[in-house]
N, CA, C and O atoms as a Tripos MOL2 file, in Angstrom:
@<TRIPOS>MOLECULE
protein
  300   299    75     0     0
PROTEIN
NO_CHARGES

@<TRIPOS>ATOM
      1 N           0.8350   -1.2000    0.0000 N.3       1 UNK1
      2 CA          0.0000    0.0000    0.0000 C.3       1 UNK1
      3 C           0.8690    1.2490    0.0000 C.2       1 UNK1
      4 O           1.9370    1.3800    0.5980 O.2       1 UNK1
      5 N           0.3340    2.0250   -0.6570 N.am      2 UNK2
      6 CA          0.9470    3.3990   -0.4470 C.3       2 UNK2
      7 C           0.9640    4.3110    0.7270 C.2       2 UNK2
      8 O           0.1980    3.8970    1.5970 O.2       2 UNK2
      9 N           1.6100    5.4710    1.0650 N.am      3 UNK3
     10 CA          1.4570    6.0700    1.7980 C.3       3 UNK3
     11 C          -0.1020    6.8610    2.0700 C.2       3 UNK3
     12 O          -0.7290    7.0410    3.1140 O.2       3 UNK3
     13 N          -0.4260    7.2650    0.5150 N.am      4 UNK4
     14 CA         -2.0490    7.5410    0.5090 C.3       4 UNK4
     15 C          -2.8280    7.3170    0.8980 C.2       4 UNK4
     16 O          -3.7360    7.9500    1.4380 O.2       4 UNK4
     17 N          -2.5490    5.8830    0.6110 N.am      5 UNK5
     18 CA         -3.5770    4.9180    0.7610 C.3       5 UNK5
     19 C          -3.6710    4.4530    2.5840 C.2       5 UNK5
     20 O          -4.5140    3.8120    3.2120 O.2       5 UNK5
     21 N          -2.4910    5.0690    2.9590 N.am      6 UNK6
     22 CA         -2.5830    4.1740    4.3940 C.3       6 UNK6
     23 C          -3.2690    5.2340    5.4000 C.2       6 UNK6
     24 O          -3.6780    4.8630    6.5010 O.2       6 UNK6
     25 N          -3.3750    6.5890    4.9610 N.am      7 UNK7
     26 CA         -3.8960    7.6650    5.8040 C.3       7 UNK7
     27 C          -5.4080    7.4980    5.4750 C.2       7 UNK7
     28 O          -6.0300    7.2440    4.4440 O.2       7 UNK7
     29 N          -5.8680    7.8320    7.2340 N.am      8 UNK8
     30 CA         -7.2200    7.7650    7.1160 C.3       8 UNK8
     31 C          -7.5060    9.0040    7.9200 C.2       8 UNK8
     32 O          -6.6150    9.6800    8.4330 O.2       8 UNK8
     33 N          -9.1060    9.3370    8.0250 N.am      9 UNK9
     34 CA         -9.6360   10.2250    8.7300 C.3       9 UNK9
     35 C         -10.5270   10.2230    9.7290 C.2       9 UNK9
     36 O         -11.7540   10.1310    9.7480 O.2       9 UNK9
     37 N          -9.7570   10.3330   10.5050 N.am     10 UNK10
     38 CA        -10.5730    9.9810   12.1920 C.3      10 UNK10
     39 C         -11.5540   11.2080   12.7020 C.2      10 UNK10
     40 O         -12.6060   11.0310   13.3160 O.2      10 UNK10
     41 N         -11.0320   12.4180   12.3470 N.am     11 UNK11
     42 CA        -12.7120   13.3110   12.7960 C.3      11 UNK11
     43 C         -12.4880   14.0360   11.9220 C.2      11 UNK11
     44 O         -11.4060   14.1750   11.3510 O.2      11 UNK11
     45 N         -13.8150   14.7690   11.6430 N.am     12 UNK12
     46 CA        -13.9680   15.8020   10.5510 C.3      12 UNK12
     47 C         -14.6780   17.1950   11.7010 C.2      12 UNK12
     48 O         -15.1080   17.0050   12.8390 O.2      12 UNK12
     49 N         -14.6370   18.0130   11.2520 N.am     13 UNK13
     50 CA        -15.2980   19.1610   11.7330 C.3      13 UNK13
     51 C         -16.6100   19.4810   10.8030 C.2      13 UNK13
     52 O         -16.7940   19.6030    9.5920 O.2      13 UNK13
     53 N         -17.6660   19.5780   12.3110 N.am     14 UNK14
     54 CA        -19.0960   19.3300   11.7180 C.3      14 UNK14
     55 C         -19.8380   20.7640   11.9360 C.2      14 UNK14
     56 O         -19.4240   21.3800   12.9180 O.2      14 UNK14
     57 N         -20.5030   21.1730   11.4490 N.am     15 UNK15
     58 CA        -21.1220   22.5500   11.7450 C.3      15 UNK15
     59 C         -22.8070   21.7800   12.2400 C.2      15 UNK15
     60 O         -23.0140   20.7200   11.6500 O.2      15 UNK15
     61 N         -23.7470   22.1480   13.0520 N.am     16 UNK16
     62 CA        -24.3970   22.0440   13.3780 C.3      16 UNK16
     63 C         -25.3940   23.1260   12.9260 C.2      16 UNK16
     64 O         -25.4550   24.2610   13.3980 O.2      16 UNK16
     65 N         -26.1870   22.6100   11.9240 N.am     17 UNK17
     66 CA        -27.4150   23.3210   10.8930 C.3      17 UNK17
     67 C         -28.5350   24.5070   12.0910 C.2      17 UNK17
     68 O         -29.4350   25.3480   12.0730 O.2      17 UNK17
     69 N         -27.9050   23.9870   12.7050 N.am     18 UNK18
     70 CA        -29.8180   25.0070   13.8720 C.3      18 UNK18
     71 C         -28.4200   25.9790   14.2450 C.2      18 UNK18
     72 O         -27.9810   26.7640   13.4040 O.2      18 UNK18
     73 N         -27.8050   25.8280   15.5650 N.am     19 UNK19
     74 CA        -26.8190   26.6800   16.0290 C.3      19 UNK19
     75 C         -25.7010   27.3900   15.2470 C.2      19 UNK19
     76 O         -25.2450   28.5280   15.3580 O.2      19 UNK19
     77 N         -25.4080   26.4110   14.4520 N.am     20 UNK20
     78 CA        -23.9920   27.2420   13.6440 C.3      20 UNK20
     79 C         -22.9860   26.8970   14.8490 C.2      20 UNK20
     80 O         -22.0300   27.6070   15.1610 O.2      20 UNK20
     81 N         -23.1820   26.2540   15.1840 N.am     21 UNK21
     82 CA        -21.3730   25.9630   16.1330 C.3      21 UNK21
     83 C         -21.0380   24.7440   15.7520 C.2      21 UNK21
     84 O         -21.8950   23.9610   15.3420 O.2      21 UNK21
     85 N         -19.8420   24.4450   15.8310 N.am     22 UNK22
     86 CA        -19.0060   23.7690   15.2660 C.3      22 UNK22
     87 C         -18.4560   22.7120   16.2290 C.2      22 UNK22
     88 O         -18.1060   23.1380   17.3300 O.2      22 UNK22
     89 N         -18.2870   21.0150   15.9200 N.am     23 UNK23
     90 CA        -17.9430   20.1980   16.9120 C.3      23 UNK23
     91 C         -17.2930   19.3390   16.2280 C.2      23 UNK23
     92 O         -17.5360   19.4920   15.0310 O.2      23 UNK23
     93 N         -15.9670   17.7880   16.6050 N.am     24 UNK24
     94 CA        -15.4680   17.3980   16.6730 C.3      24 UNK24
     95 C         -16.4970   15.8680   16.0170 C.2      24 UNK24
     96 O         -17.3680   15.4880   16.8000 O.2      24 UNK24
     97 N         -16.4170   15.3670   15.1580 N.am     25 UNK25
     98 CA        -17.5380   14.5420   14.6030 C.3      25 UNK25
     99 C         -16.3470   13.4340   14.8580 C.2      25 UNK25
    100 O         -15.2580   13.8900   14.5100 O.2      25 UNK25
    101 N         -16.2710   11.9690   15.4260 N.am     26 UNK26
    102 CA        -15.3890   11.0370   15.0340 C.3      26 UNK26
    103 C         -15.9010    9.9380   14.0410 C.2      26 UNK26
    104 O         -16.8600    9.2450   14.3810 O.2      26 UNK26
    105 N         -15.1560    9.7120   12.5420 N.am     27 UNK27
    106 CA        -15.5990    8.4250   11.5600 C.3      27 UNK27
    107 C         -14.5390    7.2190   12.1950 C.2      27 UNK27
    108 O         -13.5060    7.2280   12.8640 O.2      27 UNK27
    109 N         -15.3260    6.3000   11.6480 N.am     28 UNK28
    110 CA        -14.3160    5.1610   10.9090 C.3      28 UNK28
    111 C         -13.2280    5.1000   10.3210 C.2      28 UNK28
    112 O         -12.7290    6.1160    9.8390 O.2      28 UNK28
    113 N         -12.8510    4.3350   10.2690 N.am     29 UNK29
    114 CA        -11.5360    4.2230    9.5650 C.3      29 UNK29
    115 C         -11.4980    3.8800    8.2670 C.2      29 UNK29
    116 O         -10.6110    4.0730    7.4360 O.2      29 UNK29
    117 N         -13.1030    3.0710    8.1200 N.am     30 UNK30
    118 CA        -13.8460    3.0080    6.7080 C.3      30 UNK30
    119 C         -14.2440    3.5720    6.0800 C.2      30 UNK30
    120 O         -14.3210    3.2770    4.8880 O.2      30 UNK30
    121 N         -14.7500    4.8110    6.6560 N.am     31 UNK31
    122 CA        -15.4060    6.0340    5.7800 C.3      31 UNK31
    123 C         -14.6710    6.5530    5.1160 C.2      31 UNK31
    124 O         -13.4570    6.7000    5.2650 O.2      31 UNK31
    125 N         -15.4790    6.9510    4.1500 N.am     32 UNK32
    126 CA        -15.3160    7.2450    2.9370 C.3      32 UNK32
    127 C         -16.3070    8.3180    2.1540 C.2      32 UNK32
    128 O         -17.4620    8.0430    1.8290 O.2      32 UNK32
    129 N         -15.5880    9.7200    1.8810 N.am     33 UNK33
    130 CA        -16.5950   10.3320    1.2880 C.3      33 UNK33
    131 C         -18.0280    9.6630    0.4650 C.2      33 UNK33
    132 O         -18.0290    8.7630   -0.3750 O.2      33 UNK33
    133 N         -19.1620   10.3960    0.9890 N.am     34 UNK34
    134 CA        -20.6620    9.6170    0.3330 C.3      34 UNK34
    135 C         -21.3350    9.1280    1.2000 C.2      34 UNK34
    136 O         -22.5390    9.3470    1.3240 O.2      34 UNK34
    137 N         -20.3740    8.0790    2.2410 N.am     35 UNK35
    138 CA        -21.1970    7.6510    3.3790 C.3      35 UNK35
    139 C         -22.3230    8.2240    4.6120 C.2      35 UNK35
    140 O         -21.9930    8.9700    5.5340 O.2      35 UNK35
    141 N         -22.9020    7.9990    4.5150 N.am     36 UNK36
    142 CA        -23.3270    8.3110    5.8460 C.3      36 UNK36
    143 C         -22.9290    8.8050    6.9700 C.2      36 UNK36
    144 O         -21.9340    8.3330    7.5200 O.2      36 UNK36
    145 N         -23.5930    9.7880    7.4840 N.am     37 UNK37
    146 CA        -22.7380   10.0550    8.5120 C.3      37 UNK37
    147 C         -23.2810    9.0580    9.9150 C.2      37 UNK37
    148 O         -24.3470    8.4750    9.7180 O.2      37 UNK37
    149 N         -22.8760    8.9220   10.7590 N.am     38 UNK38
    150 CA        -23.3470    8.1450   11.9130 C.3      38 UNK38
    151 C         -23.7030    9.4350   12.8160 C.2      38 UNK38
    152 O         -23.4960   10.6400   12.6740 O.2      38 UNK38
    153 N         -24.4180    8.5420   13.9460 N.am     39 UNK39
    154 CA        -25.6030    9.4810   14.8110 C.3      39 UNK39
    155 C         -24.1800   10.2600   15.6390 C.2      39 UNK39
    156 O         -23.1220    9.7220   15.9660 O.2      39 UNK39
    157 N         -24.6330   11.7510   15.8250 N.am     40 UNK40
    158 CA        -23.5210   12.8240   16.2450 C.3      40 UNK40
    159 C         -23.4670   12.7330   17.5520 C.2      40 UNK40
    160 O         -24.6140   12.9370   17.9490 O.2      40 UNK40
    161 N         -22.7460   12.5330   18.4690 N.am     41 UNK41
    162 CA        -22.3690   12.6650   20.1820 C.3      41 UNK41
    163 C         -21.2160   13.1570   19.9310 C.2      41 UNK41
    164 O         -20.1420   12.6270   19.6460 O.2      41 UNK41
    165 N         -21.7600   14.9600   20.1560 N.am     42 UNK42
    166 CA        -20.2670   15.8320   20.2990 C.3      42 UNK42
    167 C         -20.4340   16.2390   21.9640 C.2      42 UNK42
    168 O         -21.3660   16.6540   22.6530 O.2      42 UNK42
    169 N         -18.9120   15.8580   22.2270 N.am     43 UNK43
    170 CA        -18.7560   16.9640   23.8770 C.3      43 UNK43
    171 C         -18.4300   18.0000   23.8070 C.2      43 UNK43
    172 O         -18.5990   18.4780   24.9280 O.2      43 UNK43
    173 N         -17.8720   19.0280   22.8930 N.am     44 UNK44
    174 CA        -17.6750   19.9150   22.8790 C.3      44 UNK44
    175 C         -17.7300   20.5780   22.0210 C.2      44 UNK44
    176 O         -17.1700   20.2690   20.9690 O.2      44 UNK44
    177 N         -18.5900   22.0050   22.1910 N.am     45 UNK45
    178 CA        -18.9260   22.7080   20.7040 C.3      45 UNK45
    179 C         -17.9670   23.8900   20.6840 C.2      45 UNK45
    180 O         -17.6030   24.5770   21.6380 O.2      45 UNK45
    181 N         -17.6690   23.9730   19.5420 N.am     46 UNK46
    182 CA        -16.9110   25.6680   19.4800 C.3      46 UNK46
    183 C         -17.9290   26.4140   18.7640 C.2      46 UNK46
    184 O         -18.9180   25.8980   18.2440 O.2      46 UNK46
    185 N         -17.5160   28.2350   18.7580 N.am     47 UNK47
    186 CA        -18.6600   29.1550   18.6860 C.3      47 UNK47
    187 C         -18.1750   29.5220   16.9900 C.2      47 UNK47
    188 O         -18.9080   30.1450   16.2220 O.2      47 UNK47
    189 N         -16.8810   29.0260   16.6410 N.am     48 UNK48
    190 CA        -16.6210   29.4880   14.8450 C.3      48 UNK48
    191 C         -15.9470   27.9920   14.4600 C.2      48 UNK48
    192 O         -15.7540   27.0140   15.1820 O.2      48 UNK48
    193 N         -15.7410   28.1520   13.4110 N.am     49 UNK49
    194 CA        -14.8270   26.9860   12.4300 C.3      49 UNK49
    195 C         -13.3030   27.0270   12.9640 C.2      49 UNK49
    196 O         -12.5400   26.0750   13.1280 O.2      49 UNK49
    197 N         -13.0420   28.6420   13.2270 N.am     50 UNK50
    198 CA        -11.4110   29.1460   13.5010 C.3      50 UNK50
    199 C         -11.3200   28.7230   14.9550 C.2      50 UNK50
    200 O         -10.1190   28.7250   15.2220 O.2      50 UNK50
    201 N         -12.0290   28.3580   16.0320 N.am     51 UNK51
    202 CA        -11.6620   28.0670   17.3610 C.3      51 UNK51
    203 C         -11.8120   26.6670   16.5900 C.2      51 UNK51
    204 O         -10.8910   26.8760   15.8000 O.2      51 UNK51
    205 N         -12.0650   25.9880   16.3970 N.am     52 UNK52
    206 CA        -12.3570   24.4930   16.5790 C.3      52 UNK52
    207 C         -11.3130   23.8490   15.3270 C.2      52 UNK52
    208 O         -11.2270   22.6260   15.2180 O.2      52 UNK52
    209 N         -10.6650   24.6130   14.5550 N.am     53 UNK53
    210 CA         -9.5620   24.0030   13.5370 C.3      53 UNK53
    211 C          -8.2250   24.6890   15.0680 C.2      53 UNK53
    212 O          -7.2600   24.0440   15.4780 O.2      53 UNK53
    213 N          -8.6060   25.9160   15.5000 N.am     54 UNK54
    214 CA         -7.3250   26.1730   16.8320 C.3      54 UNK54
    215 C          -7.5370   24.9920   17.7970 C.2      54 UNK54
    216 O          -6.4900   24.8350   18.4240 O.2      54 UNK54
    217 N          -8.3750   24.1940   18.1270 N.am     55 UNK55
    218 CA         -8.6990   23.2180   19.0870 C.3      55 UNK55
    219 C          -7.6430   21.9160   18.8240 C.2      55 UNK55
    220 O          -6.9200   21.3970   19.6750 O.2      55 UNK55
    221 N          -7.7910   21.4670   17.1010 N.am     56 UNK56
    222 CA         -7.4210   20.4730   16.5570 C.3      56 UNK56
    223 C          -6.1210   19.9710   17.5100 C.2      56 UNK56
    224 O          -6.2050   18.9270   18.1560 O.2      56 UNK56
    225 N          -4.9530   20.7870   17.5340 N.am     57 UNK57
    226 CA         -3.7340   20.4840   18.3840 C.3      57 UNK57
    227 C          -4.4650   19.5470   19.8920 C.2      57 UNK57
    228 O          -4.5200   18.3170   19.8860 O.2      57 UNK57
    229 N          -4.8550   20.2030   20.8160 N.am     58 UNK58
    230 CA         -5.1540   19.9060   22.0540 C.3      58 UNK58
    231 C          -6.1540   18.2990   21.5570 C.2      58 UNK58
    232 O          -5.6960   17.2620   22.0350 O.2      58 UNK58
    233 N          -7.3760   18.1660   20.6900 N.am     59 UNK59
    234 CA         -7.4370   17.0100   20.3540 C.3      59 UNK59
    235 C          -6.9790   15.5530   20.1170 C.2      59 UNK59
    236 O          -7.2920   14.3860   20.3560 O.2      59 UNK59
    237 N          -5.8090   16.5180   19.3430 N.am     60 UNK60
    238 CA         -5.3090   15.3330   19.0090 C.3      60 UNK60
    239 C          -4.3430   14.3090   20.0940 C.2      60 UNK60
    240 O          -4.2020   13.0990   20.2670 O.2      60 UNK60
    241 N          -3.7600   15.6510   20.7210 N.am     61 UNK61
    242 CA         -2.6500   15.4170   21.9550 C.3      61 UNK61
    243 C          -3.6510   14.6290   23.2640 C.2      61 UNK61
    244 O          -3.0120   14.1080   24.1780 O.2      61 UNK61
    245 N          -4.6720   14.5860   23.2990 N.am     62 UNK62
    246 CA         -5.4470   13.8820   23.9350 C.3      62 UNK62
    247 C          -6.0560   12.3980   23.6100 C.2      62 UNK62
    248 O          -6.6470   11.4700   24.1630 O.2      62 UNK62
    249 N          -5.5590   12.7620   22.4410 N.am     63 UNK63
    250 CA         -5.7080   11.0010   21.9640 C.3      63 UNK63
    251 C          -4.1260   10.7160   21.6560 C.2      63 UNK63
    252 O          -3.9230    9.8740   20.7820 O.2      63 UNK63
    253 N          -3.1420   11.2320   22.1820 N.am     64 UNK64
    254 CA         -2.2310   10.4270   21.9820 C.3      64 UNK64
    255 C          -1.5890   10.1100   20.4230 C.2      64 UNK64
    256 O          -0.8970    9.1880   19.9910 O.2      64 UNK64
    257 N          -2.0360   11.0600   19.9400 N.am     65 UNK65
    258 CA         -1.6260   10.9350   18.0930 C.3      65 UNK65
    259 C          -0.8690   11.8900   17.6050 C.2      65 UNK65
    260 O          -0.7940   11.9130   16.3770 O.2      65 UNK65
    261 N          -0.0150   13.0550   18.4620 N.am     66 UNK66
    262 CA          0.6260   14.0540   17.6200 C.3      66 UNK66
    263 C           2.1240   13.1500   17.3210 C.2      66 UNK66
    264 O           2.6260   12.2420   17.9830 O.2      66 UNK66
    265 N           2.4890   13.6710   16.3170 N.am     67 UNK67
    266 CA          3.6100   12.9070   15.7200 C.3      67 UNK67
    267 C           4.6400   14.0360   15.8000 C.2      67 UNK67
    268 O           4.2710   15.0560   15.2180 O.2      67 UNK67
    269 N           5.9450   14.1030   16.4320 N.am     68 UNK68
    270 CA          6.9660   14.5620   16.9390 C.3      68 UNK68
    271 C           7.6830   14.1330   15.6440 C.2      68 UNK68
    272 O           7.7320   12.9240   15.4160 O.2      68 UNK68
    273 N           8.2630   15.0200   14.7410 N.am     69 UNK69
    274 CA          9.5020   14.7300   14.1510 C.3      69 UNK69
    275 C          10.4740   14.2290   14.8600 C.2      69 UNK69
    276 O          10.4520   14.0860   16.0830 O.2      69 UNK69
    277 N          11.5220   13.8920   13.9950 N.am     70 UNK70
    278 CA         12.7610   13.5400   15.0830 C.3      70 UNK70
    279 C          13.9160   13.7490   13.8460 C.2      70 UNK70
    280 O          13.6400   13.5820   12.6580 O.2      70 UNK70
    281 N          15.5830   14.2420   14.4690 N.am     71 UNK71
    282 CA         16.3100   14.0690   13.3760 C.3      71 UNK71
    283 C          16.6010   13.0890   12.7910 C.2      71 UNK71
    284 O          17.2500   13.3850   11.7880 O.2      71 UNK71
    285 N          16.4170   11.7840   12.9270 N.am     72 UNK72
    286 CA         17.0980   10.6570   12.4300 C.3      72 UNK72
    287 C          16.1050    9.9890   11.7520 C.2      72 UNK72
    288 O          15.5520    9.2890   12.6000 O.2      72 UNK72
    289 N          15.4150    9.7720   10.3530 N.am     73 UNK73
    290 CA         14.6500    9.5110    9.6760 C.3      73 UNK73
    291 C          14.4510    7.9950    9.5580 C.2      73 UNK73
    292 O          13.5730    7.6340    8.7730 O.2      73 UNK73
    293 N          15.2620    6.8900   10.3420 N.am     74 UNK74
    294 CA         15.1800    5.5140   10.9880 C.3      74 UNK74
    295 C          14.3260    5.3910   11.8250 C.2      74 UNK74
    296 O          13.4870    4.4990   11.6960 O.2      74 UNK74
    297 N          14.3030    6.2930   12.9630 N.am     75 UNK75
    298 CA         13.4680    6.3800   14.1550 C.3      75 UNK75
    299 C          11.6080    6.2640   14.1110 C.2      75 UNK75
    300 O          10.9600    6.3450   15.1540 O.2      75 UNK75
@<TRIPOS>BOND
     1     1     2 1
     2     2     3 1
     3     3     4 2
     4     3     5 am
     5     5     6 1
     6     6     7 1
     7     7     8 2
     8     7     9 am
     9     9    10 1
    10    10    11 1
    11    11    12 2
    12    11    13 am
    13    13    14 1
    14    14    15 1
    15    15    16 2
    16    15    17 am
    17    17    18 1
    18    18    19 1
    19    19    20 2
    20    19    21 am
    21    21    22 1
    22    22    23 1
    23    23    24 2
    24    23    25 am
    25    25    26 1
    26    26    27 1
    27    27    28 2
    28    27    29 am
    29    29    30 1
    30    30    31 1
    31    31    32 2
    32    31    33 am
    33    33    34 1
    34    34    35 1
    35    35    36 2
    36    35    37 am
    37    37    38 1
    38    38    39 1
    39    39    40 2
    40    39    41 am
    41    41    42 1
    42    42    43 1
    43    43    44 2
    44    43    45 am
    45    45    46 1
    46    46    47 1
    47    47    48 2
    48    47    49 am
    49    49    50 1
    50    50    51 1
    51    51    52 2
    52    51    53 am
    53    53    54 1
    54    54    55 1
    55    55    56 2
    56    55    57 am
    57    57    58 1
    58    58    59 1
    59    59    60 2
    60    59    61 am
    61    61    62 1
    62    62    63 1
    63    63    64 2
    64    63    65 am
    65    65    66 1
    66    66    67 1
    67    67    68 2
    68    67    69 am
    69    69    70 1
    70    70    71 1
    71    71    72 2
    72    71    73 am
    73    73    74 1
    74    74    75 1
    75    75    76 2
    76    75    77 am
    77    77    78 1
    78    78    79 1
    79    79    80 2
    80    79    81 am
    81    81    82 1
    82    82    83 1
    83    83    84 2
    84    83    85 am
    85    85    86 1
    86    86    87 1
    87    87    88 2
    88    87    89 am
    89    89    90 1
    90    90    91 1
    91    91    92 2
    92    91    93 am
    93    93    94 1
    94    94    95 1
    95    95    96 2
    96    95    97 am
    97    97    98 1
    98    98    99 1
    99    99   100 2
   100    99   101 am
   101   101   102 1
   102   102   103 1
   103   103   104 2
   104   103   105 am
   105   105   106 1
   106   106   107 1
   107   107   108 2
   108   107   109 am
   109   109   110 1
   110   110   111 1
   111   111   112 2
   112   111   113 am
   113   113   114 1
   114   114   115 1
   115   115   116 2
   116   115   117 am
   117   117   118 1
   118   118   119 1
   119   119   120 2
   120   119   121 am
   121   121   122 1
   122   122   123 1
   123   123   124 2
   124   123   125 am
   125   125   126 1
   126   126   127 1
   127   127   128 2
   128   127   129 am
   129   129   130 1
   130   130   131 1
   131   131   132 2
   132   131   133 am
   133   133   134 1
   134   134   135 1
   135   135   136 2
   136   135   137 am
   137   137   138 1
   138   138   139 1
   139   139   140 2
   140   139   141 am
   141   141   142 1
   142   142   143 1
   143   143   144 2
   144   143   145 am
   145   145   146 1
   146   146   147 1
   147   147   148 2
   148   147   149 am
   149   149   150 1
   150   150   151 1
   151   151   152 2
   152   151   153 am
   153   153   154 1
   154   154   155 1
   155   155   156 2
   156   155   157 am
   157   157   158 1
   158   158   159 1
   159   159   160 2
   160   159   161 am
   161   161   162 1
   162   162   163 1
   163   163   164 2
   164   163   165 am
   165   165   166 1
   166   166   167 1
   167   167   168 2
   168   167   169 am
   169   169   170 1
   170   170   171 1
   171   171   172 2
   172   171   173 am
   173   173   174 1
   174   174   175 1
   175   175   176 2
   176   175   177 am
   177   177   178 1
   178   178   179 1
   179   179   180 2
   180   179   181 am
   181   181   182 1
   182   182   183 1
   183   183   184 2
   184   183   185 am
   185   185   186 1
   186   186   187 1
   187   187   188 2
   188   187   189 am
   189   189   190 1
   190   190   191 1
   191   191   192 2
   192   191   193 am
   193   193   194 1
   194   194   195 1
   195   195   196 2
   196   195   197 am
   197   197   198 1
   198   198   199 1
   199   199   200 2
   200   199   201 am
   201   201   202 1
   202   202   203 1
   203   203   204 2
   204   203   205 am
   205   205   206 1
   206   206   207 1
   207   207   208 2
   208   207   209 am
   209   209   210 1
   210   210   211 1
   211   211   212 2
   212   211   213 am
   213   213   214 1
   214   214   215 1
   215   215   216 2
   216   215   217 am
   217   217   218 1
   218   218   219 1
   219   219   220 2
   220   219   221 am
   221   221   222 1
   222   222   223 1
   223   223   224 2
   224   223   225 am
   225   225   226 1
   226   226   227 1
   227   227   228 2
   228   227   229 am
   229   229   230 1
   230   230   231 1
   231   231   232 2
   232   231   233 am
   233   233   234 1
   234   234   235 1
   235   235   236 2
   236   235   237 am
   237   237   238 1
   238   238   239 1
   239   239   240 2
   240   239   241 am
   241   241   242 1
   242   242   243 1
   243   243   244 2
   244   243   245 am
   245   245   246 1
   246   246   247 1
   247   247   248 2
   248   247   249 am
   249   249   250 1
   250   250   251 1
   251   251   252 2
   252   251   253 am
   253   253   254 1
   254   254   255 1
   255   255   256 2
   256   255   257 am
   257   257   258 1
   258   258   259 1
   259   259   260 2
   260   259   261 am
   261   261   262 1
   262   262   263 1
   263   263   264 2
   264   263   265 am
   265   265   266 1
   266   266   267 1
   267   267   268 2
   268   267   269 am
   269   269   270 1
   270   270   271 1
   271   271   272 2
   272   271   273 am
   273   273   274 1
   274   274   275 1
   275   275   276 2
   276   275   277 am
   277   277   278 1
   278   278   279 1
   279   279   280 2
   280   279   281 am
   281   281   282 1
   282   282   283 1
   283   283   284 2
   284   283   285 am
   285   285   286 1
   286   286   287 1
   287   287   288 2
   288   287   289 am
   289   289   290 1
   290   290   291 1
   291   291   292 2
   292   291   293 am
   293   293   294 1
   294   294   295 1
   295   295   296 2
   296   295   297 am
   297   297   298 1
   298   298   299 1
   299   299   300 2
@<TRIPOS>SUBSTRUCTURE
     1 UNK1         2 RESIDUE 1 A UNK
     2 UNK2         6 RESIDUE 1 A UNK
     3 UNK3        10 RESIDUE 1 A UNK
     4 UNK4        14 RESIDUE 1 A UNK
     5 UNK5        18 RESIDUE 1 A UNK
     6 UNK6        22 RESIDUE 1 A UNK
     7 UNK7        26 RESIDUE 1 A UNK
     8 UNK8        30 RESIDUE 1 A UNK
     9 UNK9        34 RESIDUE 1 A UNK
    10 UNK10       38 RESIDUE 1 A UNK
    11 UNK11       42 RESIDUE 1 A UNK
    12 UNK12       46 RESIDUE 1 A UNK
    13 UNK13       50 RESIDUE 1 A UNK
    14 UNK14       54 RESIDUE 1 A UNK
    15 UNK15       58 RESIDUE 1 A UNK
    16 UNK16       62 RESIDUE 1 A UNK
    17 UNK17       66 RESIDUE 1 A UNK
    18 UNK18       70 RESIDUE 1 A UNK
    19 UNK19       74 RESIDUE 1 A UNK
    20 UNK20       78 RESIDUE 1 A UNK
    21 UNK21       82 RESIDUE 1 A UNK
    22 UNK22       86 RESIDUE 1 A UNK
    23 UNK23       90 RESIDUE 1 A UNK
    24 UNK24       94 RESIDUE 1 A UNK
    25 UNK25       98 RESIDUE 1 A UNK
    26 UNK26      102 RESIDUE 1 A UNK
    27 UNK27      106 RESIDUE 1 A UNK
    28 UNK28      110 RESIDUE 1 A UNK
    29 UNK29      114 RESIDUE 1 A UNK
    30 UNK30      118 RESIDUE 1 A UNK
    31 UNK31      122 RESIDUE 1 A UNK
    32 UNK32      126 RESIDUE 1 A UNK
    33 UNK33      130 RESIDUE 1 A UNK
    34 UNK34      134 RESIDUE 1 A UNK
    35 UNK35      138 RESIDUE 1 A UNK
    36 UNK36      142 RESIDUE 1 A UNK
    37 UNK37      146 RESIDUE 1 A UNK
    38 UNK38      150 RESIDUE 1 A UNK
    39 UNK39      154 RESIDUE 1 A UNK
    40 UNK40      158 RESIDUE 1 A UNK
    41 UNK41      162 RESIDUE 1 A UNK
    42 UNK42      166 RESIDUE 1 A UNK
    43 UNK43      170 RESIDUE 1 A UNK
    44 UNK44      174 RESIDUE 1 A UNK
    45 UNK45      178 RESIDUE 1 A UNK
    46 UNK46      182 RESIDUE 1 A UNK
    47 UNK47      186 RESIDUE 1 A UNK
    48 UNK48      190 RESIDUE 1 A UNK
    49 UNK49      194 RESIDUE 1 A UNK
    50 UNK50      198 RESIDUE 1 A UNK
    51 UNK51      202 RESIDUE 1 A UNK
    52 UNK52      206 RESIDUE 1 A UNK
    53 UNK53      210 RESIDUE 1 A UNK
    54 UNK54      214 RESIDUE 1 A UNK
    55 UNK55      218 RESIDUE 1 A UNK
    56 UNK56      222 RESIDUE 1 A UNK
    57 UNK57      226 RESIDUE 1 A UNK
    58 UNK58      230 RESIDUE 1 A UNK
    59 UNK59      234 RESIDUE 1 A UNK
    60 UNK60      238 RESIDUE 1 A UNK
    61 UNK61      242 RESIDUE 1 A UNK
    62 UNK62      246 RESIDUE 1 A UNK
    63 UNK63      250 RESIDUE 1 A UNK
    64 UNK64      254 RESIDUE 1 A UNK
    65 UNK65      258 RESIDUE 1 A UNK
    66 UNK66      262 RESIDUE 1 A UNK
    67 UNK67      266 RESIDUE 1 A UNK
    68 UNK68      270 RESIDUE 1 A UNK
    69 UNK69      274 RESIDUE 1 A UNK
    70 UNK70      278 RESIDUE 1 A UNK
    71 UNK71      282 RESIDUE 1 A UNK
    72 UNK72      286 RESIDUE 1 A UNK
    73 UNK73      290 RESIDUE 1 A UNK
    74 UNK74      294 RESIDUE 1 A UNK
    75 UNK75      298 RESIDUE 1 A UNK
């Protein structure tokens, strides 16, 4: 597999049609643009698109997924 091919997308940023605030949606690892979305349980809403793409960091670091460069390209 390719590198392309091996990245997936674990949340998308969802706008909420009545409020207009913006929350943390988590997919599959299967999804795939077209699909369905599954039933929404957000904990936390932001009040624009720009707080909740500024959120993304602290997200991710809470699941344990930020990826630290390093100098040695073995590692």
């Amino acid at each position: 597999m390719s590198e392309a091919t091996d990245q997936t997308m674990k949340y998308t940023i969802f706008e909420d049609p009545v409020t207009h605030r913006f929350g943390y949606l988590p997919l599959s690892s299967r999804f795939v643009d077209g699909d369905r979305l599954p039933p929404i349980v957000i904990e936390r809403w932001f009040e624009s698109h720009k707080a909740a793409v500024a959120g993304l960091s602290t997200l991710l670091a809470d699941e344990e997924l930020v990826c630290v460069p390093t100098d040695d390209p073995a590692e």
